[in-house]
C-alpha positions as CSV (number, residue, x, y, z in Angstrom):
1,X,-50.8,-53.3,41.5
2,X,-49.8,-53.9,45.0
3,X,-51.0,-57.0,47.4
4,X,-52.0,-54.9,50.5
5,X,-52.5,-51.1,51.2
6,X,-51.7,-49.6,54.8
7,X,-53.9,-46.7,55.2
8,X,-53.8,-44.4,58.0
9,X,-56.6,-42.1,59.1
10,X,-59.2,-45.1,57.8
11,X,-61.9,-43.3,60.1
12,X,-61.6,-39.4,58.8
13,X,-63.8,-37.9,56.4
14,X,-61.2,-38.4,53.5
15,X,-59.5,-41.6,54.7
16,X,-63.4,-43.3,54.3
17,X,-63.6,-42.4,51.1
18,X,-60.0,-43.8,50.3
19,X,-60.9,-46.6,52.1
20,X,-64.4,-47.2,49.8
21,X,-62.2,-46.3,46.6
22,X,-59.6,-48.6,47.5
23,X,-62.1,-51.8,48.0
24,X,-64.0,-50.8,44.8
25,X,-60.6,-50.9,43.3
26,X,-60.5,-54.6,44.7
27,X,-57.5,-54.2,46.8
28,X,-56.5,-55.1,50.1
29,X,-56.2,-52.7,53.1
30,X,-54.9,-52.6,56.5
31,X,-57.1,-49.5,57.8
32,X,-55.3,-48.1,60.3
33,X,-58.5,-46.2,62.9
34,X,-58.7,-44.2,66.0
35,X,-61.6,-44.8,68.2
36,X,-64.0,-44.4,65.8
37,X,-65.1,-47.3,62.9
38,X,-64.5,-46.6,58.7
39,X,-67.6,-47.4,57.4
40,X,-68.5,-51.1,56.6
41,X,-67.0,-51.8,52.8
42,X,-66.4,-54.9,51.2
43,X,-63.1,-57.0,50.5
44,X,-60.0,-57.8,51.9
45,X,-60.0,-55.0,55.0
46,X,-58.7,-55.6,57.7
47,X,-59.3,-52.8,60.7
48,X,-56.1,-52.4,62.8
49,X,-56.0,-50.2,66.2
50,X,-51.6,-49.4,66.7
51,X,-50.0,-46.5,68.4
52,X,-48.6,-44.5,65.5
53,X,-45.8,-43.9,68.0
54,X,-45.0,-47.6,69.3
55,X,-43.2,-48.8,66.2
56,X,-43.7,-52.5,67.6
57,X,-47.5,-52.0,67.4
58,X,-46.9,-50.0,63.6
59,X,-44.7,-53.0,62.6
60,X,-47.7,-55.3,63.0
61,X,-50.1,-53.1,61.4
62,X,-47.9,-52.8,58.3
63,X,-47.2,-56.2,57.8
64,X,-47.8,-57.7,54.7
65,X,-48.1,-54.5,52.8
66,X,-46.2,-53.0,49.5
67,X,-47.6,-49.7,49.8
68,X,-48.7,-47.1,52.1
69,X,-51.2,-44.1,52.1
70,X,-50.9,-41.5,54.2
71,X,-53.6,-38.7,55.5
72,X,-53.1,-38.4,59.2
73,X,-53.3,-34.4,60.0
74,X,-54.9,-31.9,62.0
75,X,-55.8,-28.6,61.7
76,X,-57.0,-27.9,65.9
77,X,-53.8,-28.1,68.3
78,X,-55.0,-29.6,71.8
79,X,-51.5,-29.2,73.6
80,X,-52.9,-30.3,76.6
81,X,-53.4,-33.8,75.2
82,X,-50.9,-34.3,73.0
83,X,-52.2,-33.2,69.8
84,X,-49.7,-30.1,68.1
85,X,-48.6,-29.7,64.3
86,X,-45.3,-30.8,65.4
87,X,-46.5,-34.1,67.0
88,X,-49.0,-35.5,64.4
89,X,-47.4,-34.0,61.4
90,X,-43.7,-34.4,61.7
91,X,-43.5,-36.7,64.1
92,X,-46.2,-39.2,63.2
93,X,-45.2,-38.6,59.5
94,X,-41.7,-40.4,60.5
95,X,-43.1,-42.7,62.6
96,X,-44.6,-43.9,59.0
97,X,-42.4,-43.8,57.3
98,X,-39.7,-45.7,59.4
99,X,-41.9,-48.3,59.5
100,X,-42.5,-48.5,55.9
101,X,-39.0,-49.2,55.1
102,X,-39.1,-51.8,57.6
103,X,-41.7,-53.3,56.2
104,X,-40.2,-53.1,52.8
105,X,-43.0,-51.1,51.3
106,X,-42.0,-49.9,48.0
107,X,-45.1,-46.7,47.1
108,X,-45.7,-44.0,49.4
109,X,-48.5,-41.2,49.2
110,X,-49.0,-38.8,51.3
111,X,-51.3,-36.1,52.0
112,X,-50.0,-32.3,52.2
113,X,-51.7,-29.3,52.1
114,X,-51.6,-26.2,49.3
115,X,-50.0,-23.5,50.9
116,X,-47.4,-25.5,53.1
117,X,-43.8,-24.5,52.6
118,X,-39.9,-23.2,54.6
119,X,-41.3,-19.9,54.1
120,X,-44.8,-20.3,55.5
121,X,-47.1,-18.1,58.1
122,X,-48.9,-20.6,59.9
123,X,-47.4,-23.4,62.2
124,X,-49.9,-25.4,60.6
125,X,-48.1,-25.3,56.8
126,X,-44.8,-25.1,58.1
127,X,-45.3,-28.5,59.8
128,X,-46.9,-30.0,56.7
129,X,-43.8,-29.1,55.0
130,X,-41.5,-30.6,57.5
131,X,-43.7,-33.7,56.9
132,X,-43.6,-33.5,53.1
133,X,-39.3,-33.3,53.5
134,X,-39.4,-36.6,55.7
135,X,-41.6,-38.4,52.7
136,X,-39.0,-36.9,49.8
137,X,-36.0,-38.1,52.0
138,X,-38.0,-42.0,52.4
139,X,-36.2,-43.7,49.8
140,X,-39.6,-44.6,48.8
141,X,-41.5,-44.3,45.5
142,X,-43.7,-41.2,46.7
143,X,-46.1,-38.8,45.5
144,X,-48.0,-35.9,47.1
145,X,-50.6,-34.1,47.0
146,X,-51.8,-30.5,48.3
147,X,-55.3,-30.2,48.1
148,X,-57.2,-27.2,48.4
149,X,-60.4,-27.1,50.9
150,X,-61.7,-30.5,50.6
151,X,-65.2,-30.6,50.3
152,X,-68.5,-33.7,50.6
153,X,-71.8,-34.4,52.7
154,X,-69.9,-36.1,55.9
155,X,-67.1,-33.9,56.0
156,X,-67.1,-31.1,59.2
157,X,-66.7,-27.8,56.9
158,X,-69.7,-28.4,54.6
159,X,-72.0,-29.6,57.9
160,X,-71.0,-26.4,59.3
161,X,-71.4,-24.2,56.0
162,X,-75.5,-26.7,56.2
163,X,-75.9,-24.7,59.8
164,X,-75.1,-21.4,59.0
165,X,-77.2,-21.3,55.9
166,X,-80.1,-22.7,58.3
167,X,-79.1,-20.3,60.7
168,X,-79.2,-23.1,63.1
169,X,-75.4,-22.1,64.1
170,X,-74.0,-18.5,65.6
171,X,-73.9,-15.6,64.1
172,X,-77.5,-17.0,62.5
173,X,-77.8,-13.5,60.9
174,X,-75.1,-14.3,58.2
175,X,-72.9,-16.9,56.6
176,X,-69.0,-15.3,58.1
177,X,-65.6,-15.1,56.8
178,X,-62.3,-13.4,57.8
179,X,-61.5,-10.5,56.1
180,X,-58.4,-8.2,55.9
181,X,-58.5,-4.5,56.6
182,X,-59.8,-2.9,59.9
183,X,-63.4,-3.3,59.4
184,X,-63.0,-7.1,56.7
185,X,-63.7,-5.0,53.9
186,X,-60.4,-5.6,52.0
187,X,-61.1,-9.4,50.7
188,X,-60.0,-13.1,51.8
189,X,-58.2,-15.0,49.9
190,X,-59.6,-17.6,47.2
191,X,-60.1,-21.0,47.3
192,X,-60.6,-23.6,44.8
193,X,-63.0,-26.8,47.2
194,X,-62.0,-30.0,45.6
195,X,-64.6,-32.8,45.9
196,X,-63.7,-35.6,48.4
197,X,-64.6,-38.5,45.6
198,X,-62.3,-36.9,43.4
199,X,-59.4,-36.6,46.1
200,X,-59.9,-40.1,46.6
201,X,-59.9,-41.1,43.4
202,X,-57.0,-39.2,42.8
203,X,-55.1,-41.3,45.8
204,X,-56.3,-44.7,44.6
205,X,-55.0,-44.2,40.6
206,X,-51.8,-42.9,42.2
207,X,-50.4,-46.4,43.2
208,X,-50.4,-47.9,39.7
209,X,-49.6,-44.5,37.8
210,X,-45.7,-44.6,37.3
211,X,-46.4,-40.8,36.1
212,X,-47.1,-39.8,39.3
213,X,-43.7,-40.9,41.4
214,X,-41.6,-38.7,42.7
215,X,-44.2,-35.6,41.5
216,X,-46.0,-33.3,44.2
217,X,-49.5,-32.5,43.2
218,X,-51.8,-29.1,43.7
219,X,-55.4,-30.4,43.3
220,X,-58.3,-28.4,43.5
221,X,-62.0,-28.3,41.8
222,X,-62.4,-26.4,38.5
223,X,-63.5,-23.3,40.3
224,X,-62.0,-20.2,42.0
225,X,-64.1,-18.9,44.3
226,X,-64.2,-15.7,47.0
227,X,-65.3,-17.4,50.4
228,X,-68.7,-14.8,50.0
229,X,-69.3,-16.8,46.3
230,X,-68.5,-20.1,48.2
231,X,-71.3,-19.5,50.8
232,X,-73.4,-18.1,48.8
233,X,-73.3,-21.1,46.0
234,X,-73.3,-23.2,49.1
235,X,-76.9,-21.7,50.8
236,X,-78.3,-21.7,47.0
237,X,-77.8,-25.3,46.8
238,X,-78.5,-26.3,50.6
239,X,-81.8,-24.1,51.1
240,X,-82.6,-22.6,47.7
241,X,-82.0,-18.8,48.3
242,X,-79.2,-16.6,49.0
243,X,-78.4,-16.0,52.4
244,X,-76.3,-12.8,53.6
245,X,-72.3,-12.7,53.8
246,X,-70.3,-10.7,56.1
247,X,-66.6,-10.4,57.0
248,X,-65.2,-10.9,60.5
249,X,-62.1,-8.1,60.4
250,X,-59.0,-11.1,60.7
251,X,-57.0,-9.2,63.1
252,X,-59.9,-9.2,65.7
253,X,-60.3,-12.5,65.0
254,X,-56.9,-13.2,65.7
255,X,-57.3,-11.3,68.9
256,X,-60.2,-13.4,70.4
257,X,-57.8,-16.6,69.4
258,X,-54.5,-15.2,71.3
259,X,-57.6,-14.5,74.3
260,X,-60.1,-17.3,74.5
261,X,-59.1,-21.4,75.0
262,X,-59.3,-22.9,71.5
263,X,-62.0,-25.5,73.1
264,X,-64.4,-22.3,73.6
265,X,-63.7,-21.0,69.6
266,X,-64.6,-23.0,66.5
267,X,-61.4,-21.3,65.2
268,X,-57.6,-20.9,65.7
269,X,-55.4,-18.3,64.6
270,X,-53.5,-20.8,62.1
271,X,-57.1,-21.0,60.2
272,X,-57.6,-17.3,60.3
273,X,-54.2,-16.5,58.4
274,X,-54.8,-19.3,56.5
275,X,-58.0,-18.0,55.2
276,X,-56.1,-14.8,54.0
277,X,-53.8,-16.6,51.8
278,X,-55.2,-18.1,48.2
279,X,-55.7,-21.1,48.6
280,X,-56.0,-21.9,44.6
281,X,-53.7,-24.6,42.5
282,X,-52.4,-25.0,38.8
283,X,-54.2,-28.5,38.2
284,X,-52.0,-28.6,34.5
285,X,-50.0,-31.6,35.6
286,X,-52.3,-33.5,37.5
287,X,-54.7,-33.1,34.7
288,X,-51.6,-34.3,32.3
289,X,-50.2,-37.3,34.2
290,X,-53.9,-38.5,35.3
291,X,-55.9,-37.5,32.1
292,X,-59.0,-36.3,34.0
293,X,-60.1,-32.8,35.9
294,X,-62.1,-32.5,39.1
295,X,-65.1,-31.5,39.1
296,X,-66.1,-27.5,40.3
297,X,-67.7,-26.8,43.2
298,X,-71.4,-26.5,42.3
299,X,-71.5,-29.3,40.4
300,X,-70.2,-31.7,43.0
301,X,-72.3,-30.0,46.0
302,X,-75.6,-30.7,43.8
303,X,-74.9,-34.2,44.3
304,X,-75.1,-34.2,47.7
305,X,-77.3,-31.0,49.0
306,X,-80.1,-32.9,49.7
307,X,-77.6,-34.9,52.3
308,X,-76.4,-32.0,54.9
């Protein structure tokens, strides 16, 4: 086992449960944080504010450390900031790992995405890619994984999916998708929500599983759902009773995104093709090289209902 884990995104909805799997695991972390604070665990942690693009400030935050985890990603571009795929994907991704061979670490694990890929629509998965290709070419031991929509009670999609069932957040009348065709009749694709616990579980047993090196991983929940099963499973859970479904047509969708500024929009056009791909995995050789299966969607979410 290693002697120190470097962690980025510490703060983020899945790097805090890394980080909380990681000290129940007893090991010691270097949590790397924006602004924000991971919450208070136990152990050896040490919180560390660096520039992921000063690779003095990176040197000292890795220092000390035989392995490295890494989540940073974003799924909103904010150009006029700074924030793009190209920037904290590809760039931030070789930041990393530069300074990980400088540092001598020997494990590397990074988080992807299911649907990244040369060949892919969306900026967004084509960036991921370009990530995953820096981590293969690392000289590192690595290992990936592509989860599908990642799902728990602090993270942003499932406090959203809380509102609309309330209808405490617009369009109040129904729980939305996108949906192909002119009028969103002709389907979405499917996802397959994978539990946060069980992603970071999943991240934590990869640094002593020799299986697991070199080996990119889909992971997903046990179920395949249609986004209008998703919300409706979701409201069931969250408020007892089914609430209505309706498409948004995806190319009008992608209209208002090309129109209105993406601080206005609680979408962007990556997300709206994304949601008309499948976004569902073969979990046979996770399951294989980790001996275990996450858990499906309504089982997981009846943990937690009672928390959005």
């Amino acid at each position: 086992m290693p002697q120190r884990v470097f962690l980025t995104g510490a703060s983020g909805f899945v790097g805090s449960a890394i980080l909380e799997e990681l000290a129940r695991a007893g090991l010691a972390v270097n949590a790397l944080v924006n602004q924000k604070n991971p919450p208070a665990v136990s152990g050896d942690i040490k919180i560390v504010r660096a520039d992921l693009f000063n690779p003095a400030a990176l040197d000292d935050a890795m220092a000390g450390c035989d392995t490295a985890i890494h989540l940073i990603g974003i799924i909103k571009e904010k150009p006029s900031t700074g924030i793009t795929f190209q920037r904290m994907h590809v760039e931030a991704t070789r930041c990393v790992v530069d300074a990980a061979k400088r540092a001598g670490v020997k494990r590397f694990i990074h988080m992807s995405a299911l649907g990244v890929g040369p060949g892919a629509v969306s900026d967004y998965g084509k960036t991921k890619w370009l990530a995953e290709d820096i981590v293969r070419g690392g000289q590192m031991d690595w290992t990936i994984f592509r989860p599908s929509m990642i799902h728990g009670p602090t993270g942003e999609f499932m406090r959203m999916e809380a509102d609309w069932a309330r209808k405490k957040s617009p369009p109040f009348l129904f729980m939305p998708y996108f949906g192909a065709g002119i009028l969103g009749l002709g389907g979405a694709g499917r996802l397959q929500p994978v539990y946060v616990g069980d992603v970071a579980r999943a991240f934590v047993e990869s640094i002593g599983n020799p299986k697991s090196i070199g080996k990119t991983y889909g992971i997903g929940g046990a179920d395949q759902l249609t986004w209008p099963q998703m919300h409706k499973l979701a409201a069931r859970a969250i408020i007892g009773k089914n609430r209505l479904t309706l498409a948004i047509p995806a190319w009008h969708a992608k209209m208002i995104a090309a129109i209105v500024p993406g601080s206005l929009l609680p979408f962007n056009r990556d997300q709206v093709i994304m949601s008309q791909e499948d976004n569902i995995c073969d979990t046979t050789d996770f399951e294989r090289d980790f001996g275990w299966k996450p858990v499906g969607f309504e089982e997981a979410l009846n943990r937690y209902a009672k928390l959005l």
